[in-house]
C-alpha positions in Angstrom: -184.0 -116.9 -47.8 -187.6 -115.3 -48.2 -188.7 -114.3 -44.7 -192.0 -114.4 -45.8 -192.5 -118.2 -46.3 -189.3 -120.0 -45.3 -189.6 -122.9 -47.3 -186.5 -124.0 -46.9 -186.8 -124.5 -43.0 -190.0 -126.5 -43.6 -188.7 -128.6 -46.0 -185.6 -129.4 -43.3 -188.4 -129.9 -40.8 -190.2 -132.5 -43.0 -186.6 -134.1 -44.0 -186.5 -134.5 -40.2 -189.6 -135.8 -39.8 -188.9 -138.2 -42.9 -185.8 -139.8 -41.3 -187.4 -140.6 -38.2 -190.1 -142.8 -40.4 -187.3 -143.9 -42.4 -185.7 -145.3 -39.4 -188.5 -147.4 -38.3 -190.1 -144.2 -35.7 -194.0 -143.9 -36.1 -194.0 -139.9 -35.4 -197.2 -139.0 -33.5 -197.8 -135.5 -32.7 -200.2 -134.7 -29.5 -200.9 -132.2 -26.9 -199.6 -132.5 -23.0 -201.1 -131.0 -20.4 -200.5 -131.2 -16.4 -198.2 -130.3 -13.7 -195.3 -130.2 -15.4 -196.6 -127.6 -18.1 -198.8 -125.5 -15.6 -201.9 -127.2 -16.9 -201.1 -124.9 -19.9 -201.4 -127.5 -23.1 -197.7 -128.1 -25.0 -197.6 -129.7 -28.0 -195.0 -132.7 -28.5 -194.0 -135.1 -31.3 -192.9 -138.7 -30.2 -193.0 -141.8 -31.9 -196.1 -143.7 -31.2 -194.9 -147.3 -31.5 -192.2 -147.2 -28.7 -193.1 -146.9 -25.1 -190.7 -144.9 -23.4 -188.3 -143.4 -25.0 -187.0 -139.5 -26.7 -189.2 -137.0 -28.0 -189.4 -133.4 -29.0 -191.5 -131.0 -26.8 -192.2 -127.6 -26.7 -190.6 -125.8 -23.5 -193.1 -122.6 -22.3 -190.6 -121.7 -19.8 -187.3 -121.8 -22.6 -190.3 -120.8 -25.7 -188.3 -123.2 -27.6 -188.6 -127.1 -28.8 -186.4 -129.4 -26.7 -185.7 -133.2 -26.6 -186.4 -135.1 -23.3 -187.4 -138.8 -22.6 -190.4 -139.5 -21.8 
């Protein structure tokens, strides 16, 4: 794989991204920022038409994207 551009992980990520629309998910993408993050912002995907429920977040402490519910 080209180091350089890494299609091929960005076209997983949008696969991803396709089969949570696919499966009836509204992905959102937003900043979160409080407490919890050190009042640093953190940017998180979630799916905008449920209320509660998992998302993907990014993790300052772990520098990593995690899953959690909201």
């Amino acid at each position: 794989m080209d180091k350089s551009d890494n299609v091929e992980l960005w076209q997983a990520l949008a696969d991803a991204l396709n089969a949570l629309e696919d499966a009836g998910y509204s992905v959102q993408f937003g900043d979160r920022k409080g407490p919890e993050t050190n009042w640093w912002t953190a940017p998180h995907a979630y799916a905008g038409n449920r209320a509660s429920g998992t998302e993907a977040a990014w993790s300052r402490k772990r520098s990593r994207w995690i899953v959690e519910q909201r």
